[in-house]
Each structure stands twice: as structure tokens, then as C-alpha cells.
C-alpha positions as a LaTeX table, in Angstrom:
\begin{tabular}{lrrr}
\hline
Residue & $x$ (\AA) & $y$ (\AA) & $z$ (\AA) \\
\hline
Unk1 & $-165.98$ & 71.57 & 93.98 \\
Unk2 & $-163.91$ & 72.87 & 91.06 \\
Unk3 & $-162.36$ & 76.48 & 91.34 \\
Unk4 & $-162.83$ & 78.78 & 88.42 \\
Unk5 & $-159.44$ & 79.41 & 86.70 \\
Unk6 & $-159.02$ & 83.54 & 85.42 \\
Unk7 & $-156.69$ & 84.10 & 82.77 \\
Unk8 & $-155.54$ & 88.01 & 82.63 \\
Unk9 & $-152.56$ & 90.24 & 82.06 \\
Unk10 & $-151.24$ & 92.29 & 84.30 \\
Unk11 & $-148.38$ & 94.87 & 84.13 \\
Unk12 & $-145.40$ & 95.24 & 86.97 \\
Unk13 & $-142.81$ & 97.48 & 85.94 \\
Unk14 & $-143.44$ & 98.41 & 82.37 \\
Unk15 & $-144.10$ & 94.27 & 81.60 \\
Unk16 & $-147.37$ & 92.96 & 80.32 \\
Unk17 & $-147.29$ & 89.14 & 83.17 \\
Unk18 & $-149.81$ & 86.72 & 81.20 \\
Unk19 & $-151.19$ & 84.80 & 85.13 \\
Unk20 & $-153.52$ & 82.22 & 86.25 \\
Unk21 & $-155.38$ & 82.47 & 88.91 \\
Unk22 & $-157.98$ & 80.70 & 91.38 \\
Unk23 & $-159.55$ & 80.88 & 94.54 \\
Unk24 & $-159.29$ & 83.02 & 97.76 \\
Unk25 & $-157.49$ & 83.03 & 100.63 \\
Unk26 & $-153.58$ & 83.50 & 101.72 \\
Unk27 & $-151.77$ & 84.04 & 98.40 \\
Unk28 & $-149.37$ & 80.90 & 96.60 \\
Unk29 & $-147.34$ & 82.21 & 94.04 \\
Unk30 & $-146.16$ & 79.53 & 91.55 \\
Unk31 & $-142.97$ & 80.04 & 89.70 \\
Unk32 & $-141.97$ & 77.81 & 86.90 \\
Unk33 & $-138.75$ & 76.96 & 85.42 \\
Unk34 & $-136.70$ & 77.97 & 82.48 \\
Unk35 & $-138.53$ & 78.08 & 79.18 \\
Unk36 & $-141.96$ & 76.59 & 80.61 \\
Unk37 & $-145.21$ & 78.14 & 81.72 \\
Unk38 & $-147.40$ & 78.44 & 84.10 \\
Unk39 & $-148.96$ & 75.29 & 82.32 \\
Unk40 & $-146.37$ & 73.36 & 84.35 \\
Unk41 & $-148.39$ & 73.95 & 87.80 \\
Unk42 & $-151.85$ & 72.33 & 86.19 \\
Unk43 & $-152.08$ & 70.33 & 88.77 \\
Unk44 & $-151.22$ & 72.66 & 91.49 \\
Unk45 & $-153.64$ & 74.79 & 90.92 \\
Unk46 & $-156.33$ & 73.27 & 91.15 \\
Unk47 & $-155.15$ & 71.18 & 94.48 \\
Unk48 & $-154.94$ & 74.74 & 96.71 \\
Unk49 & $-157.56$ & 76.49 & 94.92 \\
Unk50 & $-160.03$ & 75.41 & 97.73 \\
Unk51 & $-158.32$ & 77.31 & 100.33 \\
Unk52 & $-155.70$ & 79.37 & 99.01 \\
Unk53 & $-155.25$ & 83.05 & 96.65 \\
Unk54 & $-153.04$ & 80.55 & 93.64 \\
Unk55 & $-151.19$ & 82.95 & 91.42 \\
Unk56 & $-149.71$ & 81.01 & 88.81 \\
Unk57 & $-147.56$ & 84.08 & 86.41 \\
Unk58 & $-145.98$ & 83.50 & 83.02 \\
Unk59 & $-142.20$ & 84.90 & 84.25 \\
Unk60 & $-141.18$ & 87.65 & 81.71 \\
Unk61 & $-139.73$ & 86.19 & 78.50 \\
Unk62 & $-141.81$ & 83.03 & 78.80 \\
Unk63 & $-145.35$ & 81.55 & 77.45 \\
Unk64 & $-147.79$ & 84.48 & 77.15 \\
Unk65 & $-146.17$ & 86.88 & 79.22 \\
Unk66 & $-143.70$ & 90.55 & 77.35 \\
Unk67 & $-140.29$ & 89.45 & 76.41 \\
Unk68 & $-138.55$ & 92.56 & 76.58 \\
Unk69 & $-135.40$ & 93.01 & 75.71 \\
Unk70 & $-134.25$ & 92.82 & 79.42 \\
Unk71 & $-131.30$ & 91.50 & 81.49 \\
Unk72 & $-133.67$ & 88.18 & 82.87 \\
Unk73 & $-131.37$ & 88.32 & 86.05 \\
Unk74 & $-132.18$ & 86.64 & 88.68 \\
Unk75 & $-132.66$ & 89.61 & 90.82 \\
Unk76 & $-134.71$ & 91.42 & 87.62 \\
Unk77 & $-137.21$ & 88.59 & 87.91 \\
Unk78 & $-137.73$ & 88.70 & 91.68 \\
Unk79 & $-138.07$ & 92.21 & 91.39 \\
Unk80 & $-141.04$ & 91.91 & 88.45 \\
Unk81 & $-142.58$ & 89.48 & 90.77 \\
Unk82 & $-142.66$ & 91.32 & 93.48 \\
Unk83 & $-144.14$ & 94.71 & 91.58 \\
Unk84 & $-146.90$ & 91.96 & 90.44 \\
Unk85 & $-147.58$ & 91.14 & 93.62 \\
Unk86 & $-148.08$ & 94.84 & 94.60 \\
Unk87 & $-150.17$ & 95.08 & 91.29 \\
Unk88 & $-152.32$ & 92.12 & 92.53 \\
Unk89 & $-152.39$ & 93.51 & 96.11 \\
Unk90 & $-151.14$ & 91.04 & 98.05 \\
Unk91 & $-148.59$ & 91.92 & 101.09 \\
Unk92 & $-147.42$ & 88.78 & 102.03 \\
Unk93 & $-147.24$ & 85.05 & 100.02 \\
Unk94 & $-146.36$ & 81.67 & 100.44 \\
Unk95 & $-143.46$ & 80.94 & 97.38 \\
Unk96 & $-143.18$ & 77.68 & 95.59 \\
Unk97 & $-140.42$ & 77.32 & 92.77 \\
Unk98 & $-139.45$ & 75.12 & 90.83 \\
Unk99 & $-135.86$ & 75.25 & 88.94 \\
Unk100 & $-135.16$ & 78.92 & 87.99 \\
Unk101 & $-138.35$ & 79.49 & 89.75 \\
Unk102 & $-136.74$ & 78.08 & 92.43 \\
Unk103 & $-133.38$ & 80.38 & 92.45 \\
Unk104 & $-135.78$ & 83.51 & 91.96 \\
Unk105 & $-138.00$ & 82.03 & 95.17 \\
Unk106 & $-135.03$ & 82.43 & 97.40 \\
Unk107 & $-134.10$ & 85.81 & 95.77 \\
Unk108 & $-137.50$ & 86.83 & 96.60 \\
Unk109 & $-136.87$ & 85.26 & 100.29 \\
Unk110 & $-133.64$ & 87.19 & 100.18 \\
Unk111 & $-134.14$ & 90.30 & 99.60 \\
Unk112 & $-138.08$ & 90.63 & 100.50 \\
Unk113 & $-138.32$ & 88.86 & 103.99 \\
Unk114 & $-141.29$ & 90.21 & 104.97 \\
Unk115 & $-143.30$ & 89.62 & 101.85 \\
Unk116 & $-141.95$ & 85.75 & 101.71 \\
Unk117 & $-143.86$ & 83.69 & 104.06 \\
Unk118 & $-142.27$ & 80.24 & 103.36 \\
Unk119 & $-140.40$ & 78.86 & 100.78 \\
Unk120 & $-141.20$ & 75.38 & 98.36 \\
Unk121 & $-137.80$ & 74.60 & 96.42 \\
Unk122 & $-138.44$ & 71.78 & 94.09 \\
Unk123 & $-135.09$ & 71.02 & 92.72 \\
Unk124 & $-133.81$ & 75.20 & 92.82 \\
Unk125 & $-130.98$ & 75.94 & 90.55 \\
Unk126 & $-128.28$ & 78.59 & 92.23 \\
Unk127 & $-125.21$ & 77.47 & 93.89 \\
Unk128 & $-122.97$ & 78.54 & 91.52 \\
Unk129 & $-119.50$ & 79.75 & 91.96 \\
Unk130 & $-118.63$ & 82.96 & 91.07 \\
Unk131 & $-116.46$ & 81.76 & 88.35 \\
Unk132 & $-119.01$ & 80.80 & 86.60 \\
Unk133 & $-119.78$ & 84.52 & 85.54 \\
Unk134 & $-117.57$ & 83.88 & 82.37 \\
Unk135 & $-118.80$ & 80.82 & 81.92 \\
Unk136 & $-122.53$ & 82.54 & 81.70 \\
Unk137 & $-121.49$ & 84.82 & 79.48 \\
Unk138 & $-119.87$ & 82.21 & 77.08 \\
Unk139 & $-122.99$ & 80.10 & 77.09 \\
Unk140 & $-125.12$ & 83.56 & 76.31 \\
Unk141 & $-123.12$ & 84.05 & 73.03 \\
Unk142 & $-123.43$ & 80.15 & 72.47 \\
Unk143 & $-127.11$ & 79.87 & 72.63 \\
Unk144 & $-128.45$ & 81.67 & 69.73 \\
Unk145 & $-132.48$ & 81.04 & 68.47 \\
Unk146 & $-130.88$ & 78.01 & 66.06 \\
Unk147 & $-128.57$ & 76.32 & 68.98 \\
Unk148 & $-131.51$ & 76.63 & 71.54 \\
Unk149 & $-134.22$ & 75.35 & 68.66 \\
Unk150 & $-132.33$ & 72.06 & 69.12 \\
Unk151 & $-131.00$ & 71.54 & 72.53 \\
Unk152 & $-134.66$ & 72.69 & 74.40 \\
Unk153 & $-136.24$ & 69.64 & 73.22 \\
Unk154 & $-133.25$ & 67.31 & 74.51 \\
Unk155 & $-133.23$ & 69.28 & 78.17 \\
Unk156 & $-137.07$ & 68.82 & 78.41 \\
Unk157 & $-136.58$ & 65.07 & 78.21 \\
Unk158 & $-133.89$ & 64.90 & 80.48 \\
Unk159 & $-136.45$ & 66.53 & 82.46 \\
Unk160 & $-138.43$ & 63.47 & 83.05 \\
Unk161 & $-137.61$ & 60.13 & 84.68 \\
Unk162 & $-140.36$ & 58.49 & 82.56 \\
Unk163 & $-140.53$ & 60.22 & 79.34 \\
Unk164 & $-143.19$ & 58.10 & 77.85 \\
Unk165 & $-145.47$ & 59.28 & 79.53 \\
Unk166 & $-148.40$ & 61.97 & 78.95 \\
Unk167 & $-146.86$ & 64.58 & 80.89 \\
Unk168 & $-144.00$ & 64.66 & 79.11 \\
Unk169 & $-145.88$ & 64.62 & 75.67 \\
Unk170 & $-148.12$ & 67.27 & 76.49 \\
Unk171 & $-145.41$ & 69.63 & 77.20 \\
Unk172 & $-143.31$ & 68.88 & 74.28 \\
Unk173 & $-146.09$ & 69.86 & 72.32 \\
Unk174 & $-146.02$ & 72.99 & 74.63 \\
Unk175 & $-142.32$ & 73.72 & 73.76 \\
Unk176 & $-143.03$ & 73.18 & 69.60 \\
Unk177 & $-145.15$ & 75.01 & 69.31 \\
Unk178 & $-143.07$ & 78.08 & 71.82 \\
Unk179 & $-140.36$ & 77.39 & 68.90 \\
Unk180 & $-142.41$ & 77.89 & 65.90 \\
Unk181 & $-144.02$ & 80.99 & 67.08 \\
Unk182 & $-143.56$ & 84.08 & 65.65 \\
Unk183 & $-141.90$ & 86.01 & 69.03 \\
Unk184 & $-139.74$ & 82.59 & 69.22 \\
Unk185 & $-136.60$ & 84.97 & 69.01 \\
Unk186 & $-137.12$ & 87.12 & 71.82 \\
Unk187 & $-138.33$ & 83.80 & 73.68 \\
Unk188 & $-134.80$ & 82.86 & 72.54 \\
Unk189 & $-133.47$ & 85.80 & 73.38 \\
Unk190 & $-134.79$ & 85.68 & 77.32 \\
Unk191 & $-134.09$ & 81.67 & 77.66 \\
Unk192 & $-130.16$ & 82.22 & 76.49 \\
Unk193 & $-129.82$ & 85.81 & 79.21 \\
Unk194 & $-131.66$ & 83.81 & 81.48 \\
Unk195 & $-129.05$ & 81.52 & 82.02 \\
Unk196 & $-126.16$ & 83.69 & 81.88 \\
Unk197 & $-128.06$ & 85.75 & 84.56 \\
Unk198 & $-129.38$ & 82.14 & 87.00 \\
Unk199 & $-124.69$ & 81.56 & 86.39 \\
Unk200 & $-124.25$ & 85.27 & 87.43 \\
Unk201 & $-126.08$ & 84.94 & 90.55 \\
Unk202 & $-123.47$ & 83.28 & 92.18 \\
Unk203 & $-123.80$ & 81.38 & 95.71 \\
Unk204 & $-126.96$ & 83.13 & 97.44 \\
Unk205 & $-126.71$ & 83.80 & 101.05 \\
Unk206 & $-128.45$ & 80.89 & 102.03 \\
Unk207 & $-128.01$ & 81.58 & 105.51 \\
Unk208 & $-129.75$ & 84.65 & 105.39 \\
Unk209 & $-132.67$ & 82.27 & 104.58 \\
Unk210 & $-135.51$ & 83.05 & 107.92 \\
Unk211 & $-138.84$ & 81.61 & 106.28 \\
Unk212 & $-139.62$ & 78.02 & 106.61 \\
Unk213 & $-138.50$ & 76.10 & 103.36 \\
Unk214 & $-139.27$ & 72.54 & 102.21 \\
Unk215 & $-137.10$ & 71.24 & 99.81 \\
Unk216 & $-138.72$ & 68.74 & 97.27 \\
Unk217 & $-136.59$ & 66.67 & 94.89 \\
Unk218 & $-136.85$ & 64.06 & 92.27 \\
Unk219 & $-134.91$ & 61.09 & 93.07 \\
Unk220 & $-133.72$ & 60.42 & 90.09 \\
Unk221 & $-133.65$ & 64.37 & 88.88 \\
Unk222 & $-131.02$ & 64.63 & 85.85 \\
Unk223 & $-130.53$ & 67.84 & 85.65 \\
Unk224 & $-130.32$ & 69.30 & 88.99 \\
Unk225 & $-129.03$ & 66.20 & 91.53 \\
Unk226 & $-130.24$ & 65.20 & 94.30 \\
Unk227 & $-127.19$ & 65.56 & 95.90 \\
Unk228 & $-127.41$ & 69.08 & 95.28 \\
Unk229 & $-129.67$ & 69.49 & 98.39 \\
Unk230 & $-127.30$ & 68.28 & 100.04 \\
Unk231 & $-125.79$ & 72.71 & 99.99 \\
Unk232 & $-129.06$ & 73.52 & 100.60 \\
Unk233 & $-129.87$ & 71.73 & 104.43 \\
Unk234 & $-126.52$ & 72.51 & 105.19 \\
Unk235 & $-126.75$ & 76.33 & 104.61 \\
Unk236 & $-130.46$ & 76.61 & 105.65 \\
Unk237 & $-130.75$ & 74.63 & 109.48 \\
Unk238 & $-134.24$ & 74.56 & 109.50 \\
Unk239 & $-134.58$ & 73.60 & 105.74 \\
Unk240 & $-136.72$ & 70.22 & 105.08 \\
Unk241 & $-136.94$ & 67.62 & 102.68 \\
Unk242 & $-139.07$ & 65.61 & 101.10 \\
Unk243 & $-137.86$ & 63.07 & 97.98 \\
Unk244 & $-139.94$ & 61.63 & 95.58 \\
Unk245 & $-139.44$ & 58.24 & 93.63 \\
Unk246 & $-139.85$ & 57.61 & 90.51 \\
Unk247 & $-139.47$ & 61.22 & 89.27 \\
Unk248 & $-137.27$ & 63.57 & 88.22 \\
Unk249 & $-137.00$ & 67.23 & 87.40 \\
Unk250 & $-140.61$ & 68.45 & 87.35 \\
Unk251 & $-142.28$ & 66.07 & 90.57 \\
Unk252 & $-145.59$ & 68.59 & 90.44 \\
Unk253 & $-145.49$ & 67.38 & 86.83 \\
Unk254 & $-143.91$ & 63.55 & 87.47 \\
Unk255 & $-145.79$ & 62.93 & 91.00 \\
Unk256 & $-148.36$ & 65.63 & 91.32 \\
Unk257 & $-150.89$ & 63.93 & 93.78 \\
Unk258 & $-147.23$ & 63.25 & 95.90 \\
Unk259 & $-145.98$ & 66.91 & 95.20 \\
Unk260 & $-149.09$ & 68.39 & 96.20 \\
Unk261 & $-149.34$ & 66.06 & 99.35 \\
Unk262 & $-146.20$ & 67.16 & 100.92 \\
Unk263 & $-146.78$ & 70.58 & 100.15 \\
Unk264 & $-150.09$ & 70.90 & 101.38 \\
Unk265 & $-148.52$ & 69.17 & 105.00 \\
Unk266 & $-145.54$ & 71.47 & 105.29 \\
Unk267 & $-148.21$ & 74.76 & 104.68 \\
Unk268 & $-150.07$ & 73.52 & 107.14 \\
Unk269 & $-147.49$ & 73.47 & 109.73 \\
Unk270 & $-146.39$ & 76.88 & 108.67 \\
Unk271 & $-149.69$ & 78.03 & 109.38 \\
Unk272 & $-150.52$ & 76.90 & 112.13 \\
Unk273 & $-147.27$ & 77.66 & 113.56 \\
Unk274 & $-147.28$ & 81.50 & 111.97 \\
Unk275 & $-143.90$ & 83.55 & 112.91 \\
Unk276 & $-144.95$ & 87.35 & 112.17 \\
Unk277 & $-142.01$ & 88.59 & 109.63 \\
Unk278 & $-140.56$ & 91.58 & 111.86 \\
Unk279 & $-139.91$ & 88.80 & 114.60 \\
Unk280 & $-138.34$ & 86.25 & 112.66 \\
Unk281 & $-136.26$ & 89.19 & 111.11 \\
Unk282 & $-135.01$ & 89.53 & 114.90 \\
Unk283 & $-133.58$ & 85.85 & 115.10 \\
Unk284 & $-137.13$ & 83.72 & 116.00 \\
Unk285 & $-136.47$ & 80.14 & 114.75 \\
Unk286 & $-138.64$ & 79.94 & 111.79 \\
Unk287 & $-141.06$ & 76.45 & 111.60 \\
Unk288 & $-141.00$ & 73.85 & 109.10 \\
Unk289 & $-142.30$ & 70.36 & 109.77 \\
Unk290 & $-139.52$ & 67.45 & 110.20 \\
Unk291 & $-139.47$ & 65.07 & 106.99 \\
Unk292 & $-137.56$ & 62.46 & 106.14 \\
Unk293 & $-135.71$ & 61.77 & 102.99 \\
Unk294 & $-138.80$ & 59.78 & 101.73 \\
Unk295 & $-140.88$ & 62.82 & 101.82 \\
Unk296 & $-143.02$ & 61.05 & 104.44 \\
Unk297 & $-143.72$ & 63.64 & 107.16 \\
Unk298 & $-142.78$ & 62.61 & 110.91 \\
\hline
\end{tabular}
């Protein structure tokens, strides 16, 4: 049975968050990457709409959602999500993000532990060294609305493994029309802070990391390596993951009937094996289910 899909705005400190949402249950925020939508989860939603609260946002600066003139930090946007989620009264949520979405997840893991239930990193950016500050910086004052008209159209199809396919069409349609638009400068504006601010960020304290966390990567990701989990098991014991052939940057967009597979398995481990938030925040060994690199679980 298809789940009705609501379309609203909602404000969280001061910022008018265009969302989708469907269904009812334990809430699944979606966070896309940088310079997409919430259009990138179409075929997440709909997959845990039968049992689960999805709350797919527009992240400030991006598709429908205010593009202040704000610092699009990485700590700024977990912040905004988490006044959203107090706007949308939910306590507690399971966190899937993908890219930048991915870096804010953990920032939401981070430094709201008992809000974050579990964590879904599909291919998270972060792991920068602090050097990189200048480098962020540089790269801000680089990126102007004529540089950024050019080069978003080359990332997005470095995006995909296949770019002939429909997927990738459909959102390159997406991101021309984002460019021609008439608030395309302050879309500008937050894509170019946005990555000074994911540079900024430094190395997160991954170790800090309590909530159960699946890890979910492209194999043949251009952008953000596979071998880049690699940081990511090592700093976070109990981390899992699952990779996915044939795709690369976007796998809910690449493989979405494999994406949403593996997800659904790993929730329903974490649910059945719940860890209340004050007791994992005491040392209790979170639970994630064991994978292996194939994404097949075992």
C-alpha cells in the first residue's frame, strides 16, 4: 500500500526547511548531500514509509528550503536539524546521510547522543586535516556563482558509476534548472560556504561515536573512495559495512532496492537490540549487525 507523501515548510531557528514526509512510526531523518535535495531519497521514502516517521528536509541553502546568508558549517546544519526535529516533535531518530549529509549525521551523533539512535553513512565526507582550514577558505573565494555554474554539472557525473542512466538524467535536470533559478546566487552562495565549512570541520571524534552505524559505500565511488572507510571502521569498533557494486556516489540513487535492503536489515537489528541512550552514554557496547564487505549481512 502506497504512503501519502506531505510536502510543508517548517521553520527551526529563524529558517523556513522545505521537508517530505510519510508515514508513522520511529522517526528516519534523511540527509542529502551537497547541492541536492531531498529528491535524492525518492526511493527511500517510500521503502520505510510502511513502518517508519520518514523525514526527508531540504538542508538550508538547498532545493526549496531559506538560503540565508549563513555560515553552512557543519555544526550550523546539525544544529538546524536538530531545532527541526524539536519543531516536528520528535525526541529521538534513526540518521541516514549521505555525503555532507553524512558529515552532519555524525555531528548530529556527536554532539546530540541521545537524540541519535543509529547512524547510516553512505559514503560521509569529514576526515579532513586541520590544515585544510586554509585550503577551505581558498576554495570559498574560488567558487563564485560563475565557477560553480560549471563545475556542479561535472561533480554530479562523477557522481555516478553509470551515468547513462535515468537516475543520473533526472537529476541533472534537477541541478539546471537549481542554476537557472532566480535565488541561484544564494544557492551559490551556501554550496561554495558549505564546503569551506564540511574542510573546517576537521577530523571528528570518531571515537566518541556510541550509536550503531552502518557504513554503505559505492564500490566504485569517485568522489569519496572506498578506501576512505577504511578511517571510519578503524575509529568507530563497532562500525559496519556494507559495499555495493556497480555504483558509486549516490547507491540509494545507483542501487536503491540494494541500499534500501541493507538498511532496512541493519534497523532491524538496532531495534530489536535497543540500547536506551543514557546507558550507552555510560560505556554499553552499542549493536550493529556484522556485514561483510559485500554488503551481504552474516
Amino acid at each position: 500500500m502506497a504512503r501519502r507523501l506531505t510536502e510543508r515548510d517548517v521553520v527551526a531557528d529563524g529558517i523556513r526547511i522545505h521537508l517530505v514526509e510519510a508515514g508513522e512510526g520511529p522517526a528516519l531523518i534523511l540527509l542529502h548531500g551537497l547541492t541536492a535535495s531531498h529528491f535524492t531519497w525518492e526511493h527511500t521514502i517510500p521503502a520505510f514509509a510502511d513502518r517508519w516517521r520518514v523525514i526527508a528536509p531540504d538542508l538550508p541553502g538547498h532545493g526549496r528550503s531559506d538560503k540565508p546568508d549563513a555560515p553552512y558549517t557543519i555544526d550550523f546544519y546539525a544544529g538546524v536539524i536538530r531545532s527541526l526535529a524539536r519543531a516536528l516533535d520528535v525526541e529521538e531518530a534513526f540518521v541516514v546521510g549521505n555525503s555532507l549529509g553524512g558529515q552532519i549525521a555524525v555531528e548530529l551523533g556527536l554532539a546530540y547522543p541521545r537524540f541519535t539512535r543509529a547512524l547510516v553513512l553512505a559514503a560521509p565526507a569529514g576526515g579532513y586535516a586541520s590544515g585544510m582550514r586554509a585550503v577551505g577558505w581558498a576554495i570559498e573565494g574560488l567558487a563564485g556563482p560563475r565557477t560553480l555554474r560549471l563545475a556542479l554539472p561535472r561533480a554530479l557525473e562523477f557522481c555516478f558509476h553509470d551515468a547513462r542512466q535515468p537516475a543520473y538524467v533526472a537529476r541533472r535536470t534537477v541541478l539546471l534548472e537549481r542554476l537557472t533559478h532566480e535565488d541561484y546566487p544564494r544557492f551559490a552562495r551556501a554550496v561554495s560556504r558549505s564546503l569551506r565549512g564540511a574542510l573546517a570541520a576537521g577530523r571528528q571524534p570518531l571515537e566518541r561515536l556510541f550509536q550503531p552505524t552502518l557504513l554503505v559505500w559505492g564500490r566504485h565511488d569517485r568522489l569519496v573512495a572506498l578506501s576512505g572507510s577504511r578511517r571510519l571502521l578503524r575509529a568507530v569498533p563497532h562500525a559496519r559495512l556494507a559495499v555495493l557494486e556497480g555504483c558509486g556516489h549516490l547507491p540509494m540513487v545507483e542501487q536503491p532496492a540494494r541500499f534500501n535492503h541493507v538498511v532496512t536489515d541493519f534497523l532491524r537489528v538496532v531495534e530489536a537490540s535497543p540500547v536506551p541512550g543514557a546507558a550507552a552514554a555510560r560505556g554499553a557496547r552499542p549493536v550493529a549487525p556484522r556485514m561483510d564487505v559485500s554488503g551481504r549481512l552474516s
